[in-house]
C-alpha positions in Angstrom: 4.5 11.3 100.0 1.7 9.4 98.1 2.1 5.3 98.3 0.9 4.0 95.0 0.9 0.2 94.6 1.2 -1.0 90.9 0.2 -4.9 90.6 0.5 -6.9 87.3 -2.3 -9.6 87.1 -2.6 -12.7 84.9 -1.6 -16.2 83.8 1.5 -16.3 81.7 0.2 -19.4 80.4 -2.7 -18.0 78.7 -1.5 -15.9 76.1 -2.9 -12.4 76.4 -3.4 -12.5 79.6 0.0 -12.4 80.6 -0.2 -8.4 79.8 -0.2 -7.2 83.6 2.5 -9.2 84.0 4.5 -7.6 80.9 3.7 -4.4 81.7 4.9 -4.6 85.4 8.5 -6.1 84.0 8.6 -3.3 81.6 7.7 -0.5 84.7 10.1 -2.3 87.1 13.2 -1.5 84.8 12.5 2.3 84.5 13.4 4.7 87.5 10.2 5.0 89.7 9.5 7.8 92.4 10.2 6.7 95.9 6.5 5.3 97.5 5.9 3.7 94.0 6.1 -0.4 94.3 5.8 -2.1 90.9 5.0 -5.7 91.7 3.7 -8.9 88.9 1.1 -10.8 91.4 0.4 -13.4 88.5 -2.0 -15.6 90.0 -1.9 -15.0 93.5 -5.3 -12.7 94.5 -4.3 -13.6 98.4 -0.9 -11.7 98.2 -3.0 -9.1 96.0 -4.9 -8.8 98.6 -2.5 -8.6 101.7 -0.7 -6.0 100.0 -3.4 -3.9 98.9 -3.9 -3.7 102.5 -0.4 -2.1 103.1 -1.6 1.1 104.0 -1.4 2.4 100.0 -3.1 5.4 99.0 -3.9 4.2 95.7 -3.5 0.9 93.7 -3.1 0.4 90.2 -4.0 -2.9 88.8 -3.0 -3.9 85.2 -4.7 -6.8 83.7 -6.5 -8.1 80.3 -9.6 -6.8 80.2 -11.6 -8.2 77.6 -15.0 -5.4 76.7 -15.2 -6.1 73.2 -12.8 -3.5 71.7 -10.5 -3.9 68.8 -7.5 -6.1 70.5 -5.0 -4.4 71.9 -7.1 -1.1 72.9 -6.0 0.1 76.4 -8.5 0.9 78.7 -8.1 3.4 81.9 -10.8 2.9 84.8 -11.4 4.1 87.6 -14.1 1.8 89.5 -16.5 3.6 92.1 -16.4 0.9 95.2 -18.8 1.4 98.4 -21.1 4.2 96.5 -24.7 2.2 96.9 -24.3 -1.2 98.6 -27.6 -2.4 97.1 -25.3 -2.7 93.9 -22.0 -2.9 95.3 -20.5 -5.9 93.5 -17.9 -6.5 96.1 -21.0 -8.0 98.1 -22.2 -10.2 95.6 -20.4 -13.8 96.1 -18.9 -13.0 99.3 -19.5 -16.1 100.0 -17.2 -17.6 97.7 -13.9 -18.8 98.7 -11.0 -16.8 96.6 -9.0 -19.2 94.1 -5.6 -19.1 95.0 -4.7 -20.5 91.8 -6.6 -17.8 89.4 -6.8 -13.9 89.9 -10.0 -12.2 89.6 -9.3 -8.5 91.1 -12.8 -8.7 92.2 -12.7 -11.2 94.4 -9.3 -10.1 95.8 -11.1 -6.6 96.7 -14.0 -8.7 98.3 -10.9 -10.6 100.4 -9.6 -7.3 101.2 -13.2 -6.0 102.7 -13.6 -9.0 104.2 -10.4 -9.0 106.3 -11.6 -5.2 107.2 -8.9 -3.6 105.0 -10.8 -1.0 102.4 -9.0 -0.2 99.3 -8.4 3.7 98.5 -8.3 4.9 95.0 -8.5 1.9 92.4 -7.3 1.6 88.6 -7.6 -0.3 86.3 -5.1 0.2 83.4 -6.2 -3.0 81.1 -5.8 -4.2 77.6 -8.0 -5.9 75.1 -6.5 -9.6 74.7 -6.8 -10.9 71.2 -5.4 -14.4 72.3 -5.9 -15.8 75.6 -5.4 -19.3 74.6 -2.3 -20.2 72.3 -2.9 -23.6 69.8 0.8 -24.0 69.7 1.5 -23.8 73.7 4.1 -21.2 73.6 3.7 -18.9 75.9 3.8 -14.9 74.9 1.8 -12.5 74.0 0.0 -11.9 70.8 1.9 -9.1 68.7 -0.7 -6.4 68.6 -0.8 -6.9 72.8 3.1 -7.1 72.9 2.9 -3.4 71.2 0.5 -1.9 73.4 2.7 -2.9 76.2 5.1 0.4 76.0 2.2 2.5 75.7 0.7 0.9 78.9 3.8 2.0 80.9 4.0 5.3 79.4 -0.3 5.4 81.2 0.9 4.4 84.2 3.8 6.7 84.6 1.2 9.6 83.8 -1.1 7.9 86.3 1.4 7.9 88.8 2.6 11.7 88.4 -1.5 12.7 88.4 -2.0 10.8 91.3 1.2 12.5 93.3 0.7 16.1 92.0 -3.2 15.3 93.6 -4.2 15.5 89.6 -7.2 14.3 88.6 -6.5 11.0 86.4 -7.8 11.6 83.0 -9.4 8.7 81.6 -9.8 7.4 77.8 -11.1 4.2 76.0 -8.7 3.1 73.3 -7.1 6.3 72.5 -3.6 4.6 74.2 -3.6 7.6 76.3 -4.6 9.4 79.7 -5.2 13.3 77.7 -8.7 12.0 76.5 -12.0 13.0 77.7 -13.2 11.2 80.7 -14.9 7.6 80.9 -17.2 7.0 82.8 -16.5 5.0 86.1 -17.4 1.1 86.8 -19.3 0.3 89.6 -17.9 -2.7 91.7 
């Protein structure tokens, strides 16, 4: 049985950013295969961290990812980690202590390394934010996010049956969907 960890990032504070969060609610309330933990991490890159390091076979992370796309575009990636060290970005800023107040799934995967854990497969399910800072203070998030949240789950749940069949994932940019032609992978 494959062990897939699902982790919802972001700051339900800032608008937008709350997506990862939204989206793991939404994933926790439907049935889920047994090895499948669906967890919201907010903030907290340390317990990110910790738990990536429970032995998972792959990890899914769903955050805002802002790359310039039409708001609320999902994105799919798969980043490459350890391929060339000379431009492995989990060694740039090792130095740096994590923020246990803010998440930045970098720097949790450069905690990881550095406490000798390495992370198997990585996702990235993400979403383009169109507000990440609300004038009026309420916080939720902005309705063309909010829409692209059921979409986001239906990825996921794709992602999860790929990943446990030993499918390939098949990745898109803004097409909402996994049955797109393939992206190409981020170096981190």
């Amino acid at each position: 049985m494959k062990r897939i960890l699902v982790a919802g990032i972001g700051n339900i504070f800032f608008g937008d950013d709350a997506f990862g969060c939204e989206v793991a609610a939404e994933l926790a309330k439907r049935p889920l295969p047994d090895g499948v933990t669906v967890r919201d991490f907010g903030i907290r890159s340390y317990d990110l961290a910790y738990a990536i390091m429970d032995d998972y076979d792959a990890t899914i992370l769903i955050d805002a990812s802002p790359r310039g796309e039409t708001p609320g575009t999902i994105y799919l990636i798969q980043p490459e980690i350890n391929i060339d060290p000379a431009k492995n970005k989990l060694d740039e800023g090792i130095d740096e202590v994590v923020n246990a107040h803010s998440m930045n799934p970098v720097r949790a995967l450069q905690l990881v390394r550095s406490l000798g854990g390495k992370p198997r497969e990585v996702y990235v399910v993400g979403c383009e934010p169109a507000v990440l800072e609300r004038e009026d203070g309420e916080m939720r998030l902005s309705a063309i996010v909010r829409a692209a949240v059921t979409p986001a789950v239906e990825m996921i749940e794709k992602l999860i049956a790929d990943l446990r069949a030993g499918r390939s994932a098949k990745f898109s940019a803004g097409k909402n969907s996994c049955d797109q032609t393939s992206q190409p992978s981020e170096i981190i």
